[in-house]
C-alpha positions in Angstrom: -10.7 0.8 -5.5 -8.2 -1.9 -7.2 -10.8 -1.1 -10.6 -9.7 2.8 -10.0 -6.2 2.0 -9.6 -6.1 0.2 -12.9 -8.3 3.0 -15.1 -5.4 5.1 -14.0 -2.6 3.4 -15.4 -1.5 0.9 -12.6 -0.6 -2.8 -13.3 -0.8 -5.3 -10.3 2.7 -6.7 -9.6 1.9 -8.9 -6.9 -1.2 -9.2 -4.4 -2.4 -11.5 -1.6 -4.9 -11.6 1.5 -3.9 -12.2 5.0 -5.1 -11.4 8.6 -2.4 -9.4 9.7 -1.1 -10.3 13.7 -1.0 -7.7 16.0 2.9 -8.1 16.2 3.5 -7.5 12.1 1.0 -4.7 12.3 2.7 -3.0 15.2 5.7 -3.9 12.9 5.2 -1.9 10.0 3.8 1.1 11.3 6.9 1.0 13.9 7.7 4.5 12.8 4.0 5.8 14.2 4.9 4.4 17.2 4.7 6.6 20.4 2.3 8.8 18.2 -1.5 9.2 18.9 -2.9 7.4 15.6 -0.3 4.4 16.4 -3.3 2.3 18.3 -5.8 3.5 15.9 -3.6 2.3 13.0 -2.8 -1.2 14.4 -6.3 -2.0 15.2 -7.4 -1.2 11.9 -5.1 -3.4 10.4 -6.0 -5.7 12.4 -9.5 -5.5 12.4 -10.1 -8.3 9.7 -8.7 -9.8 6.3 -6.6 -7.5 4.1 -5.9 -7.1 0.5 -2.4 -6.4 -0.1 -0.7 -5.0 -3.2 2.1 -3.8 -5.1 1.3 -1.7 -7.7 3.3 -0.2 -10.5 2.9 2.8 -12.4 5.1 5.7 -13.1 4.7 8.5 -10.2 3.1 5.7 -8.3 3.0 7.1 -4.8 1.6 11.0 -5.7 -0.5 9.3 -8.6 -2.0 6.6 -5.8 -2.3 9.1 -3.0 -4.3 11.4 -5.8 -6.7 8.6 -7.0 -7.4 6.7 -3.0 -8.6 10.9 -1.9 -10.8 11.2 -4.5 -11.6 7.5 -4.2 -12.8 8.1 -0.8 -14.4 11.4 -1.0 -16.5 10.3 -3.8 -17.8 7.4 -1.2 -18.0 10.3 1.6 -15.2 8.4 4.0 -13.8 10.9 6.2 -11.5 9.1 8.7 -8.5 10.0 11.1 -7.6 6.1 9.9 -7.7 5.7 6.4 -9.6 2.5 5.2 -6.8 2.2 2.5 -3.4 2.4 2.9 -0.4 3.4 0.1 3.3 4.4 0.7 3.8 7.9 1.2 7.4 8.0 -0.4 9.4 5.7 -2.7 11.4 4.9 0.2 8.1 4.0 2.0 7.3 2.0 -0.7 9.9 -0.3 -0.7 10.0 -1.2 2.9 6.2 -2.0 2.6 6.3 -4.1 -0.1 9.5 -5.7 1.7 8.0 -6.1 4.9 5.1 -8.2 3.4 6.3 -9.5 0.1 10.1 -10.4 1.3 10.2 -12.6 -2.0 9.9 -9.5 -4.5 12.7 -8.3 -5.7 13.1 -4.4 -4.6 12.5 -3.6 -8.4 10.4 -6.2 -9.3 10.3 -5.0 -13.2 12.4 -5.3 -16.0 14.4 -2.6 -17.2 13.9 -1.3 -21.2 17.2 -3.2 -21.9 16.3 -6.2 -20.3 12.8 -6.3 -22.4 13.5 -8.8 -25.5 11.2 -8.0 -28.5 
């Protein structure tokens, strides 16, 4: 998946694994809570080690959505619970990568002006 991600333009800003607690998974999907995938979602999380990352691209969360679909249909996953997670908005994004990565700056990249030659 991460090898995907990269052939289609995204750099890895920042990544690490973890185990997440039931009380940080319940955490972050806070806003399914009350809905019938909620459970589904935090036992998934849960279920084992994760690989987390932030990832950068331009059009990062339609571009990411696009590649983890065909990603998955290519393996024949069909899930109520996806296997892989990405934002699903900017403003998505950047609680997520908050939540776990509270270190990162919200725009962890340069801008053109601040890039020195």
């Amino acid at each position: 998946v991460v090898v995907d991600l990269m052939n289609n333009g995204f750099a890895v800003v920042k990544s690490k694994e973890l185990t997440v607690s039931e009380v940080r998974a319940e955490g972050f999907y806070a806003s399914q809570r009350g809905k019938p995938l909620f459970r589904k979602l935090v036992k998934q999380m849960t279920s084992g080690s994760s690989v987390l990352l932030v990832l950068c691209r331009r059009e990062a969360v339609t571009t990411c959505a696009a590649v983890l679909r065909r990603r998955m249909g290519k393996m024949g996953i069909k899930s109520d619970v996806p296997l892989v997670h990405s934002s699903v908005s900017d403003s998505a994004a950047e609680f997520e990568v908050g939540y776990f990565f509270p270190d990162l700056p919200s725009d962890p990249l340069p801008s053109q002006d601040q890039i020195a030659d």
